[in-house]
N, C-alpha and C positions, 0 to 999 in steps of 0.2 A: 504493500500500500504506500501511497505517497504520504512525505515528513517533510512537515515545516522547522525547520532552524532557525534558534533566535539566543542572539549572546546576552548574556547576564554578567555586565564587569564594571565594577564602581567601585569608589574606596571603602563605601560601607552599603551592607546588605542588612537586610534586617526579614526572615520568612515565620515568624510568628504562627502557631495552628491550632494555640488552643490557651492561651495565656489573659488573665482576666486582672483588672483589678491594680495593686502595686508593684506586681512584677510581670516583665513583656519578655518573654525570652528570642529565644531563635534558634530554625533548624538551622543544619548545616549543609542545605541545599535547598534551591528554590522550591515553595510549598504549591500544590495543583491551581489551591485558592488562588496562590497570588498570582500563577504567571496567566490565567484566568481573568483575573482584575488587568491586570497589564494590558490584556487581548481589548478589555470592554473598554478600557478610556483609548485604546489608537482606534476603535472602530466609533467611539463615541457612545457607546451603547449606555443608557444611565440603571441606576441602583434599579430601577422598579422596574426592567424588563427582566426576560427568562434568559437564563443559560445554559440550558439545556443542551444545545448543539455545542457551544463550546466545551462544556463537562464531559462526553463523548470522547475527545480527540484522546488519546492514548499519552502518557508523557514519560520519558525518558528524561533522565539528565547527567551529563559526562561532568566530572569534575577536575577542570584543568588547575583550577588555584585551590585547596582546601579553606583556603584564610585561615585568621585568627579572630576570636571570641574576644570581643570588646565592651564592657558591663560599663556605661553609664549611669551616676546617678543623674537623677532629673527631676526642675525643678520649674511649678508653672502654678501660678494664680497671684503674682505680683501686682499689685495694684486694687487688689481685691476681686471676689470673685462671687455668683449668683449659687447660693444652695438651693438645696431641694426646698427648703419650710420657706422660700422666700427674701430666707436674709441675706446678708452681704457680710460675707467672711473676708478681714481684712490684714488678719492678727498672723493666721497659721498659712502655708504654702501646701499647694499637693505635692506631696515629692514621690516617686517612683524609681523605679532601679531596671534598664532597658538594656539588652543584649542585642549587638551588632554580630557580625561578619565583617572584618575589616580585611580588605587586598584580595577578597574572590573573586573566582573566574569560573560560569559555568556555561555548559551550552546546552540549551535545550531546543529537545525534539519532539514535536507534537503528530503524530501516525492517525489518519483517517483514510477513507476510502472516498470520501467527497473532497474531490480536487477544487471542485469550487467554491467553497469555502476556507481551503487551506490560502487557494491565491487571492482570497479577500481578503485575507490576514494576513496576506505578505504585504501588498499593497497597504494596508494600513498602516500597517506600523512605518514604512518606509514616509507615508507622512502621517504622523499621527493625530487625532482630532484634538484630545488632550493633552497633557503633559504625563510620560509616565515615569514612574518609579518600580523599584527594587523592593517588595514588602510595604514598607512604611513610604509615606510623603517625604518625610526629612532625608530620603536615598537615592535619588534620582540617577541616573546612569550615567558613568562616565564617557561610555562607548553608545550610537546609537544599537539597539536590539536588533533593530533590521540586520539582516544579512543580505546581500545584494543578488548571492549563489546561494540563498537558504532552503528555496523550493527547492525538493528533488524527488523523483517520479520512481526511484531507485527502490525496492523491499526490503522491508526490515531495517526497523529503527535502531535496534542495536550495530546492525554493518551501518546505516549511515552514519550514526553517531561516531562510530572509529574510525571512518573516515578520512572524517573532513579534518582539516588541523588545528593543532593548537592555536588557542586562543593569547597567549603569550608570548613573549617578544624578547623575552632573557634568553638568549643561546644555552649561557652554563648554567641556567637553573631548567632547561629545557632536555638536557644532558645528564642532568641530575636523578632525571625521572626516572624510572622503572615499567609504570602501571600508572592509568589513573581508573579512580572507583567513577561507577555506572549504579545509577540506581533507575530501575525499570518499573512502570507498574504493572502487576502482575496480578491475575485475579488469585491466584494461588500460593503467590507470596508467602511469606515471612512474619514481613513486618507491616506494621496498620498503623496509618496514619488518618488524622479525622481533618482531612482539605478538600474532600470532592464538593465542589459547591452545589448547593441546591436554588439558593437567593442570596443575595448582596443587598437586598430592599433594608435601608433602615430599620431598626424597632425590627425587623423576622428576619433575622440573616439565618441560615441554615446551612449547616454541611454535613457529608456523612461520610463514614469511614471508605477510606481508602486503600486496598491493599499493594504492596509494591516486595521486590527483591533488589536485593544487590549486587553486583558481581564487578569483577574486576580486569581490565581488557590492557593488552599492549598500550605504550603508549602514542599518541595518534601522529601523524605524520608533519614535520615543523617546514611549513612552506612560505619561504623568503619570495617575497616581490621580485622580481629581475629588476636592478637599477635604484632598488631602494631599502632602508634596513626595518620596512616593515612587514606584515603579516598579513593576510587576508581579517578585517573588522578591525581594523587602526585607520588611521588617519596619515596622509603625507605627509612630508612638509609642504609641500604647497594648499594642501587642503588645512594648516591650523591658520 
């Protein structure tokens, strides 16, 4: 079946899937929800429609950078702020405690059988109606997601996953590699994670569990620009 490709690489990432309250954690690889969310603001789609076709799409994801786990504390209702019973609290601060992904690099692969819908989502994101992000608003991408080569008509999201190349640009940390982990969803998985979106509507957001596997593949093939020291999803120098 054909697989949409799209990079996930910022200084901070943040895929949250089930965190409530004073503390926001984060997986350590992009969550269904979010690259889900990513999909609905490059197509423009708002909170109150379905996702259903999107929820469908199959997702993979190659992990070229692991990162590192970056705990923020945080701090927000300076100037005072609106409670529940009405009043204006002006004394105490909300503070919470927030887990990033700092220096990841992933690439994800979305497997459907409707081609026209994948190239609707290529097109989108390559201009997007919103602005997106990485999990949270405060992560926005350092690289565009689009991939220009992301469509590919090729079977089996695992082989195109290993593919296409590294999304990094370090020679000797590229050299370093060995392996990188693959996490698949799999209906007979392993492991369960709770990101399948149901609704993203304010006040009923719903998701349900998700089953996926892991596994671990060669590492992918490091492909130099001719004429330049970058990588296919970089930027020139003429293009900064």
């Amino acid at each position: 079946m054909p697989t949409l490709l799209l990079q996930c690489v910022a200084p901070l990432q943040s895929w949250d899937t089930q965190s409530r309250f004073g503390v926001r954690a984060t997986g350590r690889e992009p969550s269904k929800s979010g690259v889900v969310g990513l999909l609905c603001a490059a197509l423009g789609r708002p909170r109150t429609e379905p996702v259903d076709d999107l929820a469908t799409l199959r997702m993979g994801v190659r992990v070229d950078k692991e990162g590192q786990i970056l705990r923020d504390w945080h701090t927000a209702g300076k100037g005072g702020y609106l409670k529940a019973s009405g009043s204006v609290e002006r004394k105490n601060l909300i503070t919470s405690t927030r887990y990033y992904l700092s220096d990841a690099a992933f690439l994800v692969g979305l497997e459907s059988d409707d081609l026209p819908l994948l190239k609707q989502l290529h097109a989108a994101l390559s201009n997007p109606h919103w602005m997106l992000f990485l999990g949270r608003k405060a992560c926005p991408p350092s690289l565009p997601p689009y991939l220009a080569d992301g469509l590919k008509e090729e079977s089996g999201l695992l082989n195109v996953l290993a593919a296409y190349p590294w999304l990094g640009r370090n020679q000797k940390q590229y050299d370093s590699l060995i392996q990188v982990r693959v996490v698949l969803e799999d209906d007979a998985g392993s492991q369960v994670f709770h990101d399948h979106p149901i609704s993203f509507e304010k006040g009923n957001r719903q998701f349900a569990p998700r089953r996926a596997s892991t596994t671990f593949i060669e590492k992918p093939p490091f492909h130099q620009v001719p004429g330049t020291s970058e990588v296919p999803g970089t930027l020139s120098k003429e293009e900064n």
